[in-house]
C-alpha positions in Angstrom: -30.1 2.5 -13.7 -32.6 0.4 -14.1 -35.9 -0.1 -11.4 -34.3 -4.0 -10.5 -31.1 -2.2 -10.0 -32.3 0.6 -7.6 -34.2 -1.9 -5.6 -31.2 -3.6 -4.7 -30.5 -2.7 -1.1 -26.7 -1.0 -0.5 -26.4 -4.6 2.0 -27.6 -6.8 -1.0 -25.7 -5.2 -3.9 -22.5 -5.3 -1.7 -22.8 -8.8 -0.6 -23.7 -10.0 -4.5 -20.7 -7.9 -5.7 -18.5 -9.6 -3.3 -19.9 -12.7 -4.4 -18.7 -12.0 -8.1 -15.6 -11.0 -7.3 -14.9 -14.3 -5.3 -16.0 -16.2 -8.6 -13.7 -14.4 -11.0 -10.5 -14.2 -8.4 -11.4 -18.5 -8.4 -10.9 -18.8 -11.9 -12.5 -21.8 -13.7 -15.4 -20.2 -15.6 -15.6 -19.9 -19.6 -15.1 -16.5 -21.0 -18.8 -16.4 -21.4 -19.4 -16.7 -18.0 -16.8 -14.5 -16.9 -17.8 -12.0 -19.3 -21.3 -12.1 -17.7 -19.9 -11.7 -14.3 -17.9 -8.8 -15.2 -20.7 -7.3 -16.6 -22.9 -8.0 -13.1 -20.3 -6.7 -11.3 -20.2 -3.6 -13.1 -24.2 -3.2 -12.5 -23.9 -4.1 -8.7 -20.6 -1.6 -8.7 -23.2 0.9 -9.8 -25.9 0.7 -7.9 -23.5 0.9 -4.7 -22.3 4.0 -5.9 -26.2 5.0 -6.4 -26.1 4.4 -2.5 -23.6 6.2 -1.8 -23.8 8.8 -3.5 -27.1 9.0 -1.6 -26.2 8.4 1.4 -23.5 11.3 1.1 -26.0 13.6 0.0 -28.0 13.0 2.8 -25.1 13.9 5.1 -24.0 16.9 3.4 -27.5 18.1 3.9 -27.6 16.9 7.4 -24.5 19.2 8.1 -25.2 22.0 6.0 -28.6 22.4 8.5 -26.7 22.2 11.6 -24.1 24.6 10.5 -26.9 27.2 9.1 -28.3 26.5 12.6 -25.5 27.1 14.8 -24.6 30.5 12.6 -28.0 31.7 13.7 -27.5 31.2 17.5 
């Protein structure tokens, strides 16, 4: 991923990605420019993930502390 892509916020990459989709589900464009939006859908599809992925890292952490905490009371 590249350091454009991780500076997307999860808000901004989600709200471009639904902004794609509307685009391609309207029809109209050239192959070209559908092909491009595919691909930039594909990027912001990724870099959601990235997020997350993250974010459910985060959580799993988060839980795996309290549980190691309550086993110790």
């Amino acid at each position: 991923m590249t350091e454009a892509e991780t500076a997307l916020g999860y808000e901004q990459a989600r709200d471009e990605l639904i902004e794609v989709v509307r685009k391609l589900e309207a029809g109209g464009t050239s192959l070209e420019d559908s092909l491009a939006l595919w691909e930039r859908g594909e990027e912001l599809a990724k870099v959601c993930r990235h997020w997350l992925e993250g974010a459910r890292a985060r959580l799993d952490s988060a839980l795996a502390a309290r549980d190691a905490a309550d086993g110790e009371e």
